[in-house]
MARVEXZA-407499 format. One line per 2 residues: number of its first residue (from 0); for each residue x, y, z of N, C-alpha, C, O. Coordinates in nm, 2 decimals. Each point is the difference from the previous one (the first is absolute). Example, Ala and Ser with C-alpha at 12.3 -4.5 7.8 and 13.67 -1.06 7.14 Angstrom:
BEGIN
0) 1.32 -0.57 0.78 -0.09 0.12 0.00 0.09 0.12 0.00 0.10 0.00 0.07; -0.14 0.11 -0.14 0.09 0.11 0.00 -0.08 0.11 0.08 0.05 0.11 0.01
//
This chain:
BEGIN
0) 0.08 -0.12 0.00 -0.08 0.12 0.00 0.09 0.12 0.00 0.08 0.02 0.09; -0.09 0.10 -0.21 0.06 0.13 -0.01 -0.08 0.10 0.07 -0.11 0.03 -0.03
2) 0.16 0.03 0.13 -0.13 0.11 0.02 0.05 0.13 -0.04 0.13 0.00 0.01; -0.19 0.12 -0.06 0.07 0.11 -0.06 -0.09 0.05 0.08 -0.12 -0.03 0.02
4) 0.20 0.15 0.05 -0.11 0.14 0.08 0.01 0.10 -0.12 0.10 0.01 -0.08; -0.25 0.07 0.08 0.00 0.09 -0.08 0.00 0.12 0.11 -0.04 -0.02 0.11
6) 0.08 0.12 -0.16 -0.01 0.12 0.09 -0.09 0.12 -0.11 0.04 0.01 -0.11; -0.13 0.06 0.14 -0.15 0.05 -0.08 0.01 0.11 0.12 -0.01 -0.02 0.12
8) 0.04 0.17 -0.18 -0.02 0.09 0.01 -0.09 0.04 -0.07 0.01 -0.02 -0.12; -0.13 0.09 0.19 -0.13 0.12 -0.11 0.06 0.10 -0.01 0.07 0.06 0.08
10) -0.13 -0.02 -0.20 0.04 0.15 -0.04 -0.12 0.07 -0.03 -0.02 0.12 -0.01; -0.08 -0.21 -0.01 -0.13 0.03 0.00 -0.06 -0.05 0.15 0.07 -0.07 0.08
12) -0.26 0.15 -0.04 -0.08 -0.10 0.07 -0.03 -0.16 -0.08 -0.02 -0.03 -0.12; 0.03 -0.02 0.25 -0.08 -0.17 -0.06 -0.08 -0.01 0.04 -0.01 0.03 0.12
14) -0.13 -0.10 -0.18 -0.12 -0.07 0.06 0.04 -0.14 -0.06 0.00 -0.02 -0.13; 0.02 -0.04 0.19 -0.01 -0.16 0.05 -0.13 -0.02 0.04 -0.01 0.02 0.12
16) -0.08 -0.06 -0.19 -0.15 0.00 0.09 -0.03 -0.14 -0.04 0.07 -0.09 -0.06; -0.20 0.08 0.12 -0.09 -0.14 -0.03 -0.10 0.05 -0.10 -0.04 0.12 0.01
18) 0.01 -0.20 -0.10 -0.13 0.02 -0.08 -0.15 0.07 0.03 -0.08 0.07 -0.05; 0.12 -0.16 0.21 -0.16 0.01 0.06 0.02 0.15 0.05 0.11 0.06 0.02
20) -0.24 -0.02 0.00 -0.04 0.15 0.12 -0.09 0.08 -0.15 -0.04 -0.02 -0.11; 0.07 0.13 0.21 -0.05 0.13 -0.05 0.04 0.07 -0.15 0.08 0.09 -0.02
22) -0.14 -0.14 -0.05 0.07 0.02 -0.17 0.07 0.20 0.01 0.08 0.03 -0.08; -0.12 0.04 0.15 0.02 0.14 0.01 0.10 0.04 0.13 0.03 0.11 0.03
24) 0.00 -0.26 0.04 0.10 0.07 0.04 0.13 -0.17 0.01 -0.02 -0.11 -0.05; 0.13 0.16 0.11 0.09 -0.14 -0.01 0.05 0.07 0.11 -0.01 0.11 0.03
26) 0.10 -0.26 0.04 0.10 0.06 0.14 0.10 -0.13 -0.05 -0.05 -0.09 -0.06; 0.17 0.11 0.09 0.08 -0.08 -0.04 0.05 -0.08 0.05 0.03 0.06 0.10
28) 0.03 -0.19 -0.09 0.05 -0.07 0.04 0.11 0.07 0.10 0.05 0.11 -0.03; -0.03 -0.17 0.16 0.18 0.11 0.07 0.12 -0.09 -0.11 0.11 0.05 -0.02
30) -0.15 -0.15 -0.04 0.11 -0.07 -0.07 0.00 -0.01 -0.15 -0.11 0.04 -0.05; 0.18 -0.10 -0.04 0.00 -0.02 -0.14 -0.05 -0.16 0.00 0.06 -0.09 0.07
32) -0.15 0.08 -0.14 0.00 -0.19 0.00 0.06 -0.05 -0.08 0.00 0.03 -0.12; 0.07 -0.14 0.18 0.04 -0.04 -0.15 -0.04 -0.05 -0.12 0.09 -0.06 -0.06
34) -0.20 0.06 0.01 -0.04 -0.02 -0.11 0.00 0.09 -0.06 -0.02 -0.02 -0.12; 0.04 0.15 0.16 -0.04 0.13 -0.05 0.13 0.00 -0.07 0.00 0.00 -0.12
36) 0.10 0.01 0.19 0.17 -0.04 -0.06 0.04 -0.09 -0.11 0.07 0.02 -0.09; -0.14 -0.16 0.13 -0.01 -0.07 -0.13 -0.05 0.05 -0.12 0.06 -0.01 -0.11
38) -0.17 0.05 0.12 -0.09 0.11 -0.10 0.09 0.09 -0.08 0.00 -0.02 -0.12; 0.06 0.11 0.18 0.02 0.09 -0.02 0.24 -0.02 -0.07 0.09 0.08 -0.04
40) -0.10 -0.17 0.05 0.17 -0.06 -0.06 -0.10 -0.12 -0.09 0.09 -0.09 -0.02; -0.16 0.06 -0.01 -0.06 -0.12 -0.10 -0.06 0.13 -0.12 -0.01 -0.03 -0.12
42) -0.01 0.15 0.16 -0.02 0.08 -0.05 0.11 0.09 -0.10 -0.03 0.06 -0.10; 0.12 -0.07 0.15 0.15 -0.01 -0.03 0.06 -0.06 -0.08 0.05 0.04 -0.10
44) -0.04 -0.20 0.18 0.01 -0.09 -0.11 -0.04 0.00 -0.10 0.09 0.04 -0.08; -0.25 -0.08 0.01 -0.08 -0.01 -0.06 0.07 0.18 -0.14 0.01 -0.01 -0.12
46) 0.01 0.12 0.17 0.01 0.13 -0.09 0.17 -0.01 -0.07 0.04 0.03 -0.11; 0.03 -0.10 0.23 0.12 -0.01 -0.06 0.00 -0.14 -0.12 0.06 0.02 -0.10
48) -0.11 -0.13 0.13 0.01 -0.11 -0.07 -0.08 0.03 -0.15 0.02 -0.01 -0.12; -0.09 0.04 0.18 -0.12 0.00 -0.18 -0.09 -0.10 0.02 -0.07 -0.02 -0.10
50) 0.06 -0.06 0.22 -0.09 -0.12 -0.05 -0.12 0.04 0.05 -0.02 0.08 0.09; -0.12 -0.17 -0.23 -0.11 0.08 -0.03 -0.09 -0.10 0.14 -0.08 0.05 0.08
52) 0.13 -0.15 -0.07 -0.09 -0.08 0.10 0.06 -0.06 0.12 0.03 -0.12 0.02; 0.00 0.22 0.07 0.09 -0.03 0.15 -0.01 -0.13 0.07 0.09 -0.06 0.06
54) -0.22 0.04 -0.08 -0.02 -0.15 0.08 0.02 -0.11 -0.06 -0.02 -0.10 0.06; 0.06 0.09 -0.20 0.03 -0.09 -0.09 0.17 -0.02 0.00 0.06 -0.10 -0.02
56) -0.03 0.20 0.05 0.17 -0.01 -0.03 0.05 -0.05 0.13 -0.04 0.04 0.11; 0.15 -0.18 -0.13 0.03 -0.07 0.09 0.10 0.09 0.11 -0.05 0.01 0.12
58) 0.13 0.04 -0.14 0.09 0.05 0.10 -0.14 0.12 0.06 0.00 0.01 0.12; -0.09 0.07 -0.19 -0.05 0.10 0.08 -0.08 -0.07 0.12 -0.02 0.04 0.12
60) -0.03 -0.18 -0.19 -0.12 -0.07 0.09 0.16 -0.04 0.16 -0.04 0.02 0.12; 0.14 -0.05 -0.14 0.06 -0.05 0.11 0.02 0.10 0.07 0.00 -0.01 0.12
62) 0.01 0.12 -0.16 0.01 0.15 0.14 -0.08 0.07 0.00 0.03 0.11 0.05; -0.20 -0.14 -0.10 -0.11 0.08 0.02 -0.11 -0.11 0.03 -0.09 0.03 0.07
64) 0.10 -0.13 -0.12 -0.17 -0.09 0.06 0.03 -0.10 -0.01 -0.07 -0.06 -0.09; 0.19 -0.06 0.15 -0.02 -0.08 0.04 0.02 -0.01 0.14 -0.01 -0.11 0.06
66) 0.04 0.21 -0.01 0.06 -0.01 0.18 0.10 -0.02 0.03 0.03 0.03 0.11; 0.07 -0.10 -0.20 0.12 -0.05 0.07 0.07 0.13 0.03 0.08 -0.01 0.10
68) -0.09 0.15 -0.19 0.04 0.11 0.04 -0.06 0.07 0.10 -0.12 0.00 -0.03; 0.12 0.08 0.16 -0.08 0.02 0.10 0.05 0.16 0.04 0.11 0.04 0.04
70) -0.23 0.05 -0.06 0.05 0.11 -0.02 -0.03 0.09 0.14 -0.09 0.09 0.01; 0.16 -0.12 0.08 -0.05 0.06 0.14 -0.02 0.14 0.06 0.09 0.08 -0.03
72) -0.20 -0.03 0.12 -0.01 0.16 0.00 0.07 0.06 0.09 0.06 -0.03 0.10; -0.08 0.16 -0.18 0.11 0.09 0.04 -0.05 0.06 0.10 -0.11 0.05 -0.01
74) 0.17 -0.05 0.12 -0.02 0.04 0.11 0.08 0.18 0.05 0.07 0.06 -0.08; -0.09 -0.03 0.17 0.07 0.16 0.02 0.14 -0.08 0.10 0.00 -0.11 0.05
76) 0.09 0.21 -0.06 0.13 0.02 0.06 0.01 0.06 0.16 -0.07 0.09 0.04; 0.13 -0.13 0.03 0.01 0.02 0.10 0.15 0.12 0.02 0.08 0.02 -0.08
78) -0.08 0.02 0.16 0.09 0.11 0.04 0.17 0.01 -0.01 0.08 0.09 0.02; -0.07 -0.27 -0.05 0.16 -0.04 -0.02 -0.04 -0.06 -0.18 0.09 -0.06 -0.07
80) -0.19 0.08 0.02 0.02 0.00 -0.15 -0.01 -0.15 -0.03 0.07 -0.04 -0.09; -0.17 -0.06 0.17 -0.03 -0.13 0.01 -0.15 -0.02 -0.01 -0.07 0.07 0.07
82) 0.03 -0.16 -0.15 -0.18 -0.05 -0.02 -0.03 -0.03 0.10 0.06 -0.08 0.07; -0.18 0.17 -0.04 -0.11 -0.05 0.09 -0.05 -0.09 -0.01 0.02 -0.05 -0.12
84) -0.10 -0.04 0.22 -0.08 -0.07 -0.01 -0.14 -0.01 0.04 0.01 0.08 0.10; -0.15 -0.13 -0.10 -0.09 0.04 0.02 0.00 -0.07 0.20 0.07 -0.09 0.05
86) -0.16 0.18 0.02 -0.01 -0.02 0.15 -0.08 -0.12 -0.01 -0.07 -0.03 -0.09; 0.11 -0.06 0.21 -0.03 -0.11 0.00 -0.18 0.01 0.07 -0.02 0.04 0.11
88) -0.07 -0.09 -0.17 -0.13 0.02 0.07 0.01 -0.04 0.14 -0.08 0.04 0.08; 0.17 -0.11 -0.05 -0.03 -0.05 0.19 0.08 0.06 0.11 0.02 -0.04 0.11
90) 0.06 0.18 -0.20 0.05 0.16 0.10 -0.10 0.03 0.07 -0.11 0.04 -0.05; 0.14 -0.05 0.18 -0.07 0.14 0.04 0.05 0.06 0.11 0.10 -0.06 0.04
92) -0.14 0.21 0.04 0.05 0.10 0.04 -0.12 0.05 0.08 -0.12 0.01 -0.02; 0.21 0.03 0.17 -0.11 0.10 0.06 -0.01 0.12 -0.03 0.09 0.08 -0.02
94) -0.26 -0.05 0.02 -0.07 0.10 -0.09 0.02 0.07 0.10 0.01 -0.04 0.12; 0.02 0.21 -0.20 0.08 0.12 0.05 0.15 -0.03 0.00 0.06 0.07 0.08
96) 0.02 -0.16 -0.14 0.12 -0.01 0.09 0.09 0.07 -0.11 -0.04 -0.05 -0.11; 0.14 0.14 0.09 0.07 0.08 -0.07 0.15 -0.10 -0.02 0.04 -0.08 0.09
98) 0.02 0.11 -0.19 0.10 -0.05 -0.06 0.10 0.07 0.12 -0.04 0.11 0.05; 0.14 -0.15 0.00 0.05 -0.20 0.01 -0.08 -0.07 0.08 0.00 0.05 0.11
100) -0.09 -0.16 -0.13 -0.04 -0.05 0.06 0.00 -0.18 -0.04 0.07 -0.05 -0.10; -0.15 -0.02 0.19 0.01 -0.15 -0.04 -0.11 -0.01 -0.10 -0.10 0.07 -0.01
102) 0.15 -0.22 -0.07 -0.13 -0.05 -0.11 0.02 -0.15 0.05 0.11 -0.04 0.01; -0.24 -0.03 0.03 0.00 -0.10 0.03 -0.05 -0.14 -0.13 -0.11 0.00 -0.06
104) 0.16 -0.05 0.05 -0.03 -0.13 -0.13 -0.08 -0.13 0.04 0.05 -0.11 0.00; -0.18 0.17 0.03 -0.12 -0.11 0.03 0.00 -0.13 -0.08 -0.09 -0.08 0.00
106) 0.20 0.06 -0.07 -0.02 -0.12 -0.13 0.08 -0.07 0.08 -0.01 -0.12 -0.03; 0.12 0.14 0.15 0.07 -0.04 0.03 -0.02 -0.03 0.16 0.05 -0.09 0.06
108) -0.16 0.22 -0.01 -0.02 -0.04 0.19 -0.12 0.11 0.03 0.00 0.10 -0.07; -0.09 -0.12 0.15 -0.08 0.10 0.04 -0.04 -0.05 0.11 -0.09 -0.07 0.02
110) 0.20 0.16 0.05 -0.04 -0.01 0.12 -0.11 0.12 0.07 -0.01 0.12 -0.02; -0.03 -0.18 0.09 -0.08 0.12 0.09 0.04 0.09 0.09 0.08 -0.03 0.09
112) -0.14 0.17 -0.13 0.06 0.08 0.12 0.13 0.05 -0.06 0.05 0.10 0.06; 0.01 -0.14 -0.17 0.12 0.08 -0.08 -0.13 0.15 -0.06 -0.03 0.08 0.09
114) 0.00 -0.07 -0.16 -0.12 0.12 -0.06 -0.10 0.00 0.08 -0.07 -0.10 0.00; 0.06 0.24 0.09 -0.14 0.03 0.03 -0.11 0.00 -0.10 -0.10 -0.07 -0.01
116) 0.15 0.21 -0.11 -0.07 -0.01 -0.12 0.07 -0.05 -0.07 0.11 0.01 0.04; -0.13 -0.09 -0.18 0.14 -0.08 -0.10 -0.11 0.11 -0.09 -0.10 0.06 0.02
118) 0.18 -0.06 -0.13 -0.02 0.08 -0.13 0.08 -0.07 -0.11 0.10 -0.06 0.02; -0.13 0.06 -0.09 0.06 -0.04 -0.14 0.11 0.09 -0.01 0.00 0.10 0.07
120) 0.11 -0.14 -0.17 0.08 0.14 0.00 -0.02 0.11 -0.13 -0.02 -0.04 -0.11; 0.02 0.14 0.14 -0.07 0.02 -0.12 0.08 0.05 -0.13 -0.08 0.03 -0.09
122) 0.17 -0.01 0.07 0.12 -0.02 -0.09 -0.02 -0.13 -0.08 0.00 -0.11 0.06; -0.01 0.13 -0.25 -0.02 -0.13 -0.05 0.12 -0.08 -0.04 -0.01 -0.10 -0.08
124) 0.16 0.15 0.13 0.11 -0.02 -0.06 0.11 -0.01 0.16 -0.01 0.08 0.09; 0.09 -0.17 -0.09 0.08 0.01 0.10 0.18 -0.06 -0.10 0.01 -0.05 -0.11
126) 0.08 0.07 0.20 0.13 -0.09 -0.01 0.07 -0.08 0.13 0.08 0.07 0.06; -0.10 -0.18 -0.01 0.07 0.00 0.14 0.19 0.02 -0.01 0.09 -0.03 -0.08
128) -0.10 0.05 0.14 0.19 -0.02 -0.01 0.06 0.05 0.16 -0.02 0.10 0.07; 0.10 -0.25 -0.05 0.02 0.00 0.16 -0.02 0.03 0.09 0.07 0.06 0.08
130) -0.25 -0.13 -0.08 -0.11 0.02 0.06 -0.06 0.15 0.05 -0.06 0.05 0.09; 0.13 0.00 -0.22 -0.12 0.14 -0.01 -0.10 0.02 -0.09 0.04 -0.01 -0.11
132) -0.14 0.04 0.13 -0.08 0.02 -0.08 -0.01 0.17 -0.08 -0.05 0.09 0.06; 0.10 -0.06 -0.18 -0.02 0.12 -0.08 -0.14 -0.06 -0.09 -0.03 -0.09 -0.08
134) -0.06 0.24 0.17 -0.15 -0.08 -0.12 0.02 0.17 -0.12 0.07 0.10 0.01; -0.16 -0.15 -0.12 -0.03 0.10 -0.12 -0.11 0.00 -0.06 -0.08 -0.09 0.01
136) 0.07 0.18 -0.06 -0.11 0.03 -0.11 0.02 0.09 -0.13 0.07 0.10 0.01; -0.12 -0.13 -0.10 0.05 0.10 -0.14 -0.09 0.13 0.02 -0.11 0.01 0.07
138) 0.16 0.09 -0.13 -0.10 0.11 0.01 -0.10 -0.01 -0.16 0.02 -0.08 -0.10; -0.11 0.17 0.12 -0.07 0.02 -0.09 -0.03 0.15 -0.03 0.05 0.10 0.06
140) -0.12 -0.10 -0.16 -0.07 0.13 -0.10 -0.14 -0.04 -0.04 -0.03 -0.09 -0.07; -0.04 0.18 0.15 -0.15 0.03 -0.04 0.00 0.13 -0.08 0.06 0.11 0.02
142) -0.15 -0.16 -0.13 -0.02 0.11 -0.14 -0.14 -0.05 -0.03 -0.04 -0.12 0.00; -0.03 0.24 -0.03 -0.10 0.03 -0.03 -0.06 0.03 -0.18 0.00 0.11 -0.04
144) -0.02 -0.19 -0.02 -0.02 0.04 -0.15 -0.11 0.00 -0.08 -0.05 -0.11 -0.02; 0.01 0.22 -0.03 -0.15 -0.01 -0.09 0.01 -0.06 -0.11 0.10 0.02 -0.06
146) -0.17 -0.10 0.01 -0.05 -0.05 -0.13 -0.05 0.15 -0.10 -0.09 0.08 0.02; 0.19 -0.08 -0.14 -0.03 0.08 -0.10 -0.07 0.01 -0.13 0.00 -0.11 -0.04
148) -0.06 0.18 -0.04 -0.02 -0.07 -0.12 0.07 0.03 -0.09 0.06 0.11 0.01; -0.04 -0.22 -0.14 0.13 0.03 -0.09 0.00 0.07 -0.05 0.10 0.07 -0.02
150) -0.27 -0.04 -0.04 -0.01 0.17 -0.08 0.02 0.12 0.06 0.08 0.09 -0.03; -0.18 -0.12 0.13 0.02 0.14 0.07 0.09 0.07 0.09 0.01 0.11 0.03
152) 0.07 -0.25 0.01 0.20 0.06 0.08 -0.11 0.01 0.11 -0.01 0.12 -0.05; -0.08 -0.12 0.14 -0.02 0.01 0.13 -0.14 -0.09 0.05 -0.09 -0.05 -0.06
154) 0.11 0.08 0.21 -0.10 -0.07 0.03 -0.18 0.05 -0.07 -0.02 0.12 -0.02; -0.06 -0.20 0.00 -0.18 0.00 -0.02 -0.04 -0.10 0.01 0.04 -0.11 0.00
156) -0.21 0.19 0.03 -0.09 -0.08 0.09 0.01 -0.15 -0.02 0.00 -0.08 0.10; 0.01 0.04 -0.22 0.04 -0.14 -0.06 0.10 -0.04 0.06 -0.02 -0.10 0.08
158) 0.15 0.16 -0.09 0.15 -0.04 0.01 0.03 0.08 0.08 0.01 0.12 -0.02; -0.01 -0.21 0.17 0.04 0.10 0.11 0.08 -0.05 0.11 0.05 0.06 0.10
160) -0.05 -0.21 -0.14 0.02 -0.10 0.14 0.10 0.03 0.09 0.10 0.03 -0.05; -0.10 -0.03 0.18 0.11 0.03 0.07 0.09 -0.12 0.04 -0.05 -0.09 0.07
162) 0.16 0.09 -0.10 0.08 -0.13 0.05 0.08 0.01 0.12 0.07 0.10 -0.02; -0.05 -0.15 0.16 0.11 0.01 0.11 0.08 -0.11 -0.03 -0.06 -0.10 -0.03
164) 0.24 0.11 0.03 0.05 -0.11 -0.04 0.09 0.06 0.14 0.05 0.11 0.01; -0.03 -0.22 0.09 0.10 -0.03 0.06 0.12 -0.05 -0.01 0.01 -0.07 0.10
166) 0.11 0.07 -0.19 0.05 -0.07 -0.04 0.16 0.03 0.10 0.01 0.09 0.09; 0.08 -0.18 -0.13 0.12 -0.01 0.08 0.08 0.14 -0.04 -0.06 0.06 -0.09
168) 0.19 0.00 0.16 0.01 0.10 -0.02 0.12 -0.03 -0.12 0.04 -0.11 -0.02; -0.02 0.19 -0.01 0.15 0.02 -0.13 0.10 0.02 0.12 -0.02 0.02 0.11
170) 0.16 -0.03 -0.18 0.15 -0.01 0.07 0.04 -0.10 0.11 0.11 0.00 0.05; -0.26 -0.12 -0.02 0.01 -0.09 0.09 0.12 -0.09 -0.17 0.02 0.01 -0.12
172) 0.04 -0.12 0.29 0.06 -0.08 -0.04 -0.04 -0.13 0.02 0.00 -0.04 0.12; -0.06 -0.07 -0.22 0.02 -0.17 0.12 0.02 -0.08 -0.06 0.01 0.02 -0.12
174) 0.02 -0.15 0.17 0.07 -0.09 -0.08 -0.08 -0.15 0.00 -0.04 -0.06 0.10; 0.04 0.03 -0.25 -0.08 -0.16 -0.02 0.13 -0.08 -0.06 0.10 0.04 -0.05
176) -0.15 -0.16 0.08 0.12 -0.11 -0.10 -0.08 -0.11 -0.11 -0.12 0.01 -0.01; 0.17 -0.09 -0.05 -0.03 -0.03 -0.07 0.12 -0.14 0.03 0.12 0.03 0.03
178) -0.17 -0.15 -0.05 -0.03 -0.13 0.04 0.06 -0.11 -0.17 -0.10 -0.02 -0.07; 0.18 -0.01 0.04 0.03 -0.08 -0.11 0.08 -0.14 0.05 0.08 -0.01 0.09
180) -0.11 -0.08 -0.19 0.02 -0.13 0.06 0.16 -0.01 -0.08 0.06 -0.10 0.05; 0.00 0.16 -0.14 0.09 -0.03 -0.07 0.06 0.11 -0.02 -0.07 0.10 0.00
182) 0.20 -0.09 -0.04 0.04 0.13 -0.06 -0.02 0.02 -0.13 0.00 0.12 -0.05; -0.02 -0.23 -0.03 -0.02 0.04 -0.17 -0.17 0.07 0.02 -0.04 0.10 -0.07
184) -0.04 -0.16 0.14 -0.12 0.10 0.02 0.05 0.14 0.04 -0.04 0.09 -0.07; 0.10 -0.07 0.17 0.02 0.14 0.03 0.09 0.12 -0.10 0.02 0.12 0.02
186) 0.01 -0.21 -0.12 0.11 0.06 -0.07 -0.13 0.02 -0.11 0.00 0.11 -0.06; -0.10 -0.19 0.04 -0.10 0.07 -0.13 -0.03 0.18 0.07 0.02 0.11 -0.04
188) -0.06 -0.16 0.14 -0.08 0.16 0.07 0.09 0.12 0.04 -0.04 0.11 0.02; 0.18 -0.16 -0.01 0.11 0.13 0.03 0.02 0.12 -0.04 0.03 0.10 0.06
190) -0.06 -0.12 -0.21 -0.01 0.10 -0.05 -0.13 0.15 0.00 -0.01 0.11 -0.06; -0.08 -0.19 0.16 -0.14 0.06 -0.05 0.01 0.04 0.17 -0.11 0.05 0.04
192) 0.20 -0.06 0.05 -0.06 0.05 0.12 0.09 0.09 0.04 0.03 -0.03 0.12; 0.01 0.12 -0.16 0.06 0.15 0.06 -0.05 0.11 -0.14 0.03 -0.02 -0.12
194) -0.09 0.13 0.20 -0.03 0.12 -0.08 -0.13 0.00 0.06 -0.04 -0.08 0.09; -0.06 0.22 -0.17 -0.14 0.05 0.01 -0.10 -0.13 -0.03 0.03 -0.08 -0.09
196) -0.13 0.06 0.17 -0.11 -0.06 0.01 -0.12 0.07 0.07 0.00 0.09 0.09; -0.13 -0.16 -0.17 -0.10 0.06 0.05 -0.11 -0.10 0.11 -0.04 -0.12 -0.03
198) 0.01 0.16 0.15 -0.05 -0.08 0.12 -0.13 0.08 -0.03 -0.03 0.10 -0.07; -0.04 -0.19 0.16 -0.19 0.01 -0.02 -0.04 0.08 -0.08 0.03 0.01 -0.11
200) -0.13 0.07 0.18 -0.15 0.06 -0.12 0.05 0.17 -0.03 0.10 0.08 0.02; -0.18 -0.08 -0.07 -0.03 0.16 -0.05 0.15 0.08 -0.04 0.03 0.10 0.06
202) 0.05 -0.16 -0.16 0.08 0.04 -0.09 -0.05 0.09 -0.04 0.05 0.10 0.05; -0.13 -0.07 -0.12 0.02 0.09 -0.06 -0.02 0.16 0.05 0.00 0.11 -0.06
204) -0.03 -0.15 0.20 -0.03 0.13 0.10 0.12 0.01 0.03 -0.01 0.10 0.08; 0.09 -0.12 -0.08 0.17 0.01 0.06 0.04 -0.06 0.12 0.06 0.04 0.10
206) -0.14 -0.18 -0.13 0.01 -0.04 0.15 0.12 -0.20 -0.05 -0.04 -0.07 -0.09; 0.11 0.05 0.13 0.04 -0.12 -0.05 0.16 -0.05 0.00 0.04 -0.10 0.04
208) 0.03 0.22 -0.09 0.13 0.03 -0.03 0.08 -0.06 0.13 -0.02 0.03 0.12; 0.13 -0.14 -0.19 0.11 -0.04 0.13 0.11 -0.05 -0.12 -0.01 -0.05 -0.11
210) 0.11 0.09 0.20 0.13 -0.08 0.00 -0.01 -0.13 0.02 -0.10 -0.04 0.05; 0.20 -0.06 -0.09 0.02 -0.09 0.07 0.14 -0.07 -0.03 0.01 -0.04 -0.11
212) 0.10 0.02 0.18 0.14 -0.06 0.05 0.03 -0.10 0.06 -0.01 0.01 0.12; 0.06 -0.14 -0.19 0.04 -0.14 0.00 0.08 0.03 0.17 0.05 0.10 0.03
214) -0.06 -0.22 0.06 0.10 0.04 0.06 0.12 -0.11 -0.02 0.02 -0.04 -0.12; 0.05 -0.01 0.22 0.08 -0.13 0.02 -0.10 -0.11 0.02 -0.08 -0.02 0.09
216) 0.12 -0.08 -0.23 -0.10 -0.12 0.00 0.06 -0.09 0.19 0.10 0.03 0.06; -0.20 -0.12 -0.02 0.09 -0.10 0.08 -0.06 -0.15 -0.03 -0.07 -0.01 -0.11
218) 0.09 -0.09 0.17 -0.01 -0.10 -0.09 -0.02 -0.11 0.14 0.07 -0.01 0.10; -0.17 -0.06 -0.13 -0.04 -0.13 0.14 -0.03 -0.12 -0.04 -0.02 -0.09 0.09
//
């Protein structure tokens, strides 16, 4: 197994969303999924190659839809420039209690009488490192945008819709990897994974724009 970290700086906002909700407004994922990444370097692939039918062609089917390729999400960075990871659902923390304090791991002991009140923690990103806990969260950008008409260059009664998009903020940094069973697999995709890429919805509102930088493969 080759694992490659990608490192994905925005230069744009991202919405990473789900399909489902409110068609007028979106909130974004705190993370990149990785399918969106697959998407979006198959997208790559597919402009650089020329081929007319992506799921037909053998090498694109091995690093885009058979799975043996595994495109993992990008998560935010922590304060020494290291991937977060998501908080474990069975943290918890006494409610009111202000940073430094204890996080207890109920997956592990719950005992009574440790939390008067227990709380979840509410940070969706942590890193432990010798047995400290650094928790995180990505920031965001709330933008407000009217629906225009194409003739008339502004909003009417017809074409007026208001959109709220919460999306992740631009100049964040985070890092996903990508999972290959061989090096001659990883050597098809090398070429297609450093430079500009486009992540989730609403491109053409200026929302999408990222970097992305190979790092040091490692190998298990």
């Amino acid at each position: 197994m080759i694992a490659v970290p990608l490192h994905i700086e925005f230069s744009e906002p991202v919405l990473a969303t789900a399909l489902e909700g409110d068609p007028n407004s979106a909130t974004s994922y705190p993370f990149i999924p990785g399918s969106q990444i697959r998407g979006a370097l198959a997208t790559r692939y597919w402009k650089s190659h020329q081929v007319t039918d992506l799921a037909a062609d053998p090498k694109a089917r091995r690093l885009f839809f058979e799975g043996s390729t595994r495109f993992l999400n990008a998560y935010p960075l922590d304060s020494a420039g290291d991937r977060m990871l998501p908080v474990p659902l069975s943290w918890r923390m006494e409610k009111g209690s202000e940073p430094p304090t204890l996080i207890y791991d109920w997956s592990i002991a719950k005992e009574e009488g440790d939390l008067e009140v227990p709380k979840p923690v509410g940070s969706p990103f942590c890193r432990l490192k010798y047995g400290a806990v650094e928790l995180g969260e990505p920031l965001r950008r709330v933008a407000v945008h009217t629906q225009r008409d194409r003739q008339m260059g502004r909003a009417t009664e017809d074409s007026g819709a208001v959109f709220r998009y919460e999306a992740l903020a631009p100049g964040q940094a985070f890092e996903a990897a990508i999972l290959f069973e061989d090096q001659a697999t990883a050597d098809l995709l090398a070429p297609h994974i450093e430079g500009m890429i486009f992540l989730g919805g609403s491109r053409s509102a200026g929302y999408g724009a990222a970097s992305i930088l190979p790092g040091e493969p490692s190998t298990s």
